[in-house]
N, C-alpha and C positions, 0 to 999 in steps of 0.2 A: 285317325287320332292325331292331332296337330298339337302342339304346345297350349297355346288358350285352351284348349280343353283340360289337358290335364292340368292345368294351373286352376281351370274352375272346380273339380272333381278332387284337389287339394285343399280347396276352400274348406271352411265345417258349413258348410250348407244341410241343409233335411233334403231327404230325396223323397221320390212318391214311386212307389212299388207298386205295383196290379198284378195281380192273379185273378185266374177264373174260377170264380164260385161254380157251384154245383148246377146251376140253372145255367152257366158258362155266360152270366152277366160281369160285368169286370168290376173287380173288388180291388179299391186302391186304398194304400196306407202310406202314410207318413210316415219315416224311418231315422233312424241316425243310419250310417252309411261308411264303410273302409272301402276306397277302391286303389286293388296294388297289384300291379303285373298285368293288366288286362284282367281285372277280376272284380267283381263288386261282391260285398261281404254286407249284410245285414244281421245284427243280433235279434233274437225274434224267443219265443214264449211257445213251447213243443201244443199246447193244446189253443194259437191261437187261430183263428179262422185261414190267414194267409198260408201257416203249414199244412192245415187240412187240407186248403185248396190246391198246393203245388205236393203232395201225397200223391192225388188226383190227376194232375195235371200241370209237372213240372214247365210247363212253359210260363214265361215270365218278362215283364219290363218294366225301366226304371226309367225318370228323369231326375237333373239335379237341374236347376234353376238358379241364374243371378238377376234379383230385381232391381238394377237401378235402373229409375228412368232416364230414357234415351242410350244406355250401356247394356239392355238386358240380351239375357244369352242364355243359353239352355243345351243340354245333350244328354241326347236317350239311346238306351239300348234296350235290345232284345233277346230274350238266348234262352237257355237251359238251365234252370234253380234242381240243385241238390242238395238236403240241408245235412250238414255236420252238426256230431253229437260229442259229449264225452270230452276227454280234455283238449281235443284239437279245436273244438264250441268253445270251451272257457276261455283258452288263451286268444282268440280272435277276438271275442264279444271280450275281453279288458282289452283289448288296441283300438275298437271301436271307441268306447269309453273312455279312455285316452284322448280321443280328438273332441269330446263336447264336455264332460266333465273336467271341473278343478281338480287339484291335486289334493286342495284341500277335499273336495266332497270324495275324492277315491281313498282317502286315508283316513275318511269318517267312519268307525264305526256303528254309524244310523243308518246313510245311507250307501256305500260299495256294496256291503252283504245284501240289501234288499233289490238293489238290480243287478247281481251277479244272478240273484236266486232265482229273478224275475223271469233270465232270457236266458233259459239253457239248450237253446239251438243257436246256431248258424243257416243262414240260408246264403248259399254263394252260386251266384248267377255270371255263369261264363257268356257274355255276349256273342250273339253271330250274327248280328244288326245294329248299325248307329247312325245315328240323327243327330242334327246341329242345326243350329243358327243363333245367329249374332245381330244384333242392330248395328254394331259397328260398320258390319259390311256393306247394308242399303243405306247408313246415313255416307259413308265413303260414297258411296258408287253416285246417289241423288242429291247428299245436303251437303256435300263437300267436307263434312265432319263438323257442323255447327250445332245438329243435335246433341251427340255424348258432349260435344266441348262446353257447352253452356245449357245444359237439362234442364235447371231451374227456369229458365224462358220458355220451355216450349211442352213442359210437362209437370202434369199434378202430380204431388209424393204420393207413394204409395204406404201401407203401412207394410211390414215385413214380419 
């Protein structure tokens, strides 16, 4: 774990979580995402498929992605989901909340109370596997840095 990482894993990026369903075909979702101290922290919903599935079969992995063309970069782990319940659930799931939500939408009462109420698990995945890469590094090493320096030349926008 090098600095670019955590500075990407700082980002408010969505991450993509997989668990194995029942048939042990891989079930990925889309998540908000806390990662602190070597920990990823996802807020999650006690009857939704992803906690049935790590019930079952706590093994688990995450990526967090940055799309800019010719800059894009990504790192995935793999490890062990346990999910937390009760107040040490709530107070994570508002820090998650914290990084995507306004302060105004946390201080609405329409909507804080309906995704407090939404996600009354934790699911926190201690990694014991990590993955990376960077374009930074093959445009270094091949294009001498002319792809991230000027992207709009040499690649299509993506939407995000």
């Amino acid at each position: 774990m090098n600095d670019e990482l955590r500075a990407l894993l700082a980002q408010t990026r969505y991450a993509i979580l997989a668990t194995h369903d029942p048939e042990e075909r891989i079930h990925l979702t889309p998540v908000w995402f806390l990662f602190d101290d070597g920990l990823f922290y996802f807020e999650s919903f006690s009857g939704s498929r992803k906690i049935k599935n790590l019930k079952k079969n706590p093994s688990a992995s995450v990526v967090v992605d940055g799309r800019e063309p010719g800059r894009e970069s990504w790192v995935s782990a793999a490890g062990t989901a346990d999910i937390l319940t009760g107040d040490e659930a709530r107070a994570i799931n508002a820090d998650v909340r914290r990084r995507y939500m306004t302060q105004a939408a946390r201080d609405d009462p329409r909507i804080e109370p309906v995704f407090a109420a939404a996600d009354d698990v934790t699911i926190r995945l201690t990694p014991t596997r990590w993955r990376s890469w960077a374009a930074k590094d093959l445009d270094d090493q091949f294009f001498g840095g002319i792809l991230g320096g000027t992207p709009e030349q040499w690649f299509l926008p993506v939407e995000v």
